[in-house]
C-alpha positions as CSV (number, residue, x, y, z in Angstrom):
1,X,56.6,84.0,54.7
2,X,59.8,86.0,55.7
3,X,59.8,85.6,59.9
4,X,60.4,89.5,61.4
5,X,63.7,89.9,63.2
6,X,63.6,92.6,66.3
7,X,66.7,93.7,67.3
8,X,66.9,95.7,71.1
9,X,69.1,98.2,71.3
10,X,69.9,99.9,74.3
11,X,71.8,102.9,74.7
12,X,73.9,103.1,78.1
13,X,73.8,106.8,79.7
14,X,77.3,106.6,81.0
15,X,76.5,108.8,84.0
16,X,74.0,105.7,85.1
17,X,76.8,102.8,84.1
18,X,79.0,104.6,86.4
19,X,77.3,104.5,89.0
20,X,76.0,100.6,89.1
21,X,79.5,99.6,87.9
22,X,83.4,100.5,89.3
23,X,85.5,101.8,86.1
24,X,88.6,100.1,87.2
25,X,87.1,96.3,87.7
26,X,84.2,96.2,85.6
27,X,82.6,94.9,89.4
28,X,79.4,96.0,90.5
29,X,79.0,99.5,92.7
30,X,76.8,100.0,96.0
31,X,72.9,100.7,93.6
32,X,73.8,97.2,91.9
33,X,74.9,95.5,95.1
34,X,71.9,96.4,97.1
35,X,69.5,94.9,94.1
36,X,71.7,91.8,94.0
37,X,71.1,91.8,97.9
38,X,67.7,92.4,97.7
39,X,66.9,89.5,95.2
40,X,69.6,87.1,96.9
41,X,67.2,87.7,100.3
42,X,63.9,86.9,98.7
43,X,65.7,83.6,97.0
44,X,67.0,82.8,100.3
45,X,63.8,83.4,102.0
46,X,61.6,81.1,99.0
47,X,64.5,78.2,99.3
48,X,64.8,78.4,103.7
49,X,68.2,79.2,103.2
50,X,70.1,82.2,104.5
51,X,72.8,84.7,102.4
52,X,76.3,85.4,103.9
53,X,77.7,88.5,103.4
54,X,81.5,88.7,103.2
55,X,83.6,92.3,103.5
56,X,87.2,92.5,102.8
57,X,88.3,96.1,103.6
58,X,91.6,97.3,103.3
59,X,93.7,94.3,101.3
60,X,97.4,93.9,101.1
61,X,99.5,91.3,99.8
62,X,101.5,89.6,101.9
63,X,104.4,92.1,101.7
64,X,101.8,94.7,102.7
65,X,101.5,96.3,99.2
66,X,98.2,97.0,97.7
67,X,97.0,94.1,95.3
68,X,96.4,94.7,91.7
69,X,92.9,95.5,92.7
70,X,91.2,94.1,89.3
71,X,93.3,91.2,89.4
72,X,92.5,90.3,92.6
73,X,88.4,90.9,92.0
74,X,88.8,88.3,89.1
75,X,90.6,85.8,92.1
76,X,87.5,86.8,94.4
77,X,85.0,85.6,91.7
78,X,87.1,82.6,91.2
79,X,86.4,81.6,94.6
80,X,82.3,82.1,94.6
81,X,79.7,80.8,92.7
82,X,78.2,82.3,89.0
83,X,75.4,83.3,91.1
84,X,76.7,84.9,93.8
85,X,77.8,88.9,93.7
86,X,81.1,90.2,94.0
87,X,81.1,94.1,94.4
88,X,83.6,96.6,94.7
89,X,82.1,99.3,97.1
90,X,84.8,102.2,97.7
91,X,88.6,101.8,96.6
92,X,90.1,98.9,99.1
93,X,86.8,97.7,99.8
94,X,84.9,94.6,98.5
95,X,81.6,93.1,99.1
96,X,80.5,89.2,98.1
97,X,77.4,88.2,98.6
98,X,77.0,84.3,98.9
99,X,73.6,82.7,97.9
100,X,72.4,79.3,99.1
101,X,74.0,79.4,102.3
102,X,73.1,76.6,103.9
103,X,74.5,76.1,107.4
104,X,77.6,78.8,109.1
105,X,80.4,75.9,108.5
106,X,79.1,76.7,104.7
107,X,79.8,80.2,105.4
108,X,83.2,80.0,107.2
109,X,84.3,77.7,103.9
110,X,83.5,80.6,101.7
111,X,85.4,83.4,104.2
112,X,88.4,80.4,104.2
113,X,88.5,80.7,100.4
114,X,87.8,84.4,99.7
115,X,90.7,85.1,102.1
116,X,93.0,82.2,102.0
117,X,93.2,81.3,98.3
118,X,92.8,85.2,97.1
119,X,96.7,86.0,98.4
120,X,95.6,88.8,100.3
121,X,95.8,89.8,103.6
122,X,92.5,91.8,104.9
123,X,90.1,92.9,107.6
124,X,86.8,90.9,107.4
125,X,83.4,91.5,108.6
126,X,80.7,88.3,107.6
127,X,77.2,88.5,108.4
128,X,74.1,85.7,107.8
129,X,70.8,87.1,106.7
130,X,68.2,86.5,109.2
131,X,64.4,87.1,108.3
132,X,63.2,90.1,108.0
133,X,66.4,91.9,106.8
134,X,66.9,94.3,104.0
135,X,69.5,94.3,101.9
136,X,70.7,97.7,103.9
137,X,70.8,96.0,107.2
138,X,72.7,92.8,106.2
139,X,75.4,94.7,104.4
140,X,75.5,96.9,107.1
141,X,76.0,94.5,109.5
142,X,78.8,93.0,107.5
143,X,80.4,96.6,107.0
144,X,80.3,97.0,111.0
145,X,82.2,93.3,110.9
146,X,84.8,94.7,109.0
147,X,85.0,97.9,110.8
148,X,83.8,99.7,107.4
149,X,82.4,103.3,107.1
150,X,80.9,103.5,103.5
């Protein structure tokens, strides 16, 4: 007996792909950042660990030019785990969001090596989950760290 085969297909609207991803990086946009929040938080909370949220706004190399912005989202994943996020949020700003988190030195290792080892030069806003946060209020938090206005 001949075993059926399904095949999926599903059709992107480009107008939607736009929107969850940045054109220039292929990186994830603000909708697709918030759900990757949102489901980082409920891990975190399941696990009784915290997420770190890490803002780099506004990078220069070290001569003060702007980096080759999707080189330097390919360095940022580099540095972070497969399951943690790496967004790009507006033009010169990105957003990581670290799962697992376990104590702040944990934190302040990952903000070393997002910064450090990435070549760039940028302002940085880190915040910890803490229960009861939404996704919203954490990476607003981070935002106001970074003195970022999205």
């Amino acid at each position: 007996m001949a075993q059926a085969t399904h095949q999926i297909r599903v059709e992107a609207d480009p107008v939607q792909y736009d929107r969850m991803f940045d054109r220039e990086t292929g990186m994830p946009r603000w909708p697709l950042l918030l759900d990757r929040t949102a489901i980082a938080l409920a891990r975190a909370h399941r696990v009784n660990r915290v997420v770190a949220v890490f803002v780099l706004d506004d990078p220069r190399t070290f001569d003060g030019d702007l980096p080759d912005f999707k080189d330097l989202s390919h360095r940022l994943m580099a540095r972070v785990r497969p399951d943690d996020t790496v967004a790009r949020v507006a033009r010169r700003t990105f957003v990581v969001v670290c799962n697992d988190i376990r104590r702040d030195q944990d934190a302040a290792a990952v903000a070393q090596r997002l910064v450090h080892n990435s070549a760039v030069i940028a302002r940085l806003g880190v915040a910890l989950g803490v229960p009861g946060d939404t996704p919203e209020s954490l990476l607003e938090r981070a935002l106001e760290q970074a003195a970022v206005t999205i």
